[in-house]
N, C-alpha and C positions, 0 to 999 in steps of 0.2 A: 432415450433422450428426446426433448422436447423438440420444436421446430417454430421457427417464427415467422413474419414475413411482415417487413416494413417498408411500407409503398412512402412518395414524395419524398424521399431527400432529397436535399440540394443537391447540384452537380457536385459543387467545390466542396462539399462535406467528402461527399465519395469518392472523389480525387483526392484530397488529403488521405484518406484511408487506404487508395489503392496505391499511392505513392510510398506509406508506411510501411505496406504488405511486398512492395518489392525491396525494398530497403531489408528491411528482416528478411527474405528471401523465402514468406509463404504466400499461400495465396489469400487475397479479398478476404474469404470466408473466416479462417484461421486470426487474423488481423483482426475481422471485428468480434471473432468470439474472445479472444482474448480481450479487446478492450471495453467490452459488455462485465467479463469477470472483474475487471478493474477496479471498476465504476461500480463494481454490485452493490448494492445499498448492505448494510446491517440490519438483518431480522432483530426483531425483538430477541428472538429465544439466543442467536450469537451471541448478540449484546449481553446480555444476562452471565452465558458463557466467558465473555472475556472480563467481565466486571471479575467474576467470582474469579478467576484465576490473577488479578490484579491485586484482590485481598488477601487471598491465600502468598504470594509472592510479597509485598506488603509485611506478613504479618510472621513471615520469615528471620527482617530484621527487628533485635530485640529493642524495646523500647527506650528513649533517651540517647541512639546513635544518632549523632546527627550526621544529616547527608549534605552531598555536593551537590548545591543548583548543576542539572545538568548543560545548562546553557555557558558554566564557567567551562565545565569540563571540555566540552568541543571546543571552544575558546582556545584554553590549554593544549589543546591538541592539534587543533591549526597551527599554533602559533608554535609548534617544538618545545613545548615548557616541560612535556610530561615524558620521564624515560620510557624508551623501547622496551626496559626488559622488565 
């Protein structure tokens, strides 16, 4: 594993982070490695990866089903319109 070292941050950056890491109850370090993964950017080569598994999923459904804007569905589902079972 790699190892980093970021000198000048603000106090209040690092106080918000050390405040988070007690709250979750690990320490500092844990905290911001965690929110460094968060934040990872998308490689190209990811990207590439989640595109092709979006077409492949895609291309699943047959052609001419029409679909549900997702934004109705959560909607409906906020709102109790859609049954439980």
């Amino acid at each position: 594993m790699g190892q980093v070292l970021i000198r000048n941050l603000d106090e209040e950056t690092l106080a918000d982070y050390r405040e988070a890491a007690e709250r979750n109850r690990r320490s500092l370090e844990a905290e911001l490695r965690d929110a460094l993964k968060l934040a990872r950017p998308v490689s190209r080569r990811r990207k590439e990866e989640l595109l092709e598994i979006s077409r492949r999923i895609r291309a699943m459904t047959p052609e001419g089903v029409k679909q549900t804007p997702s934004e109705l569905l959560v909607r409906e589902d906020r709102d109790g319109y859609r049954d439980a079972g």
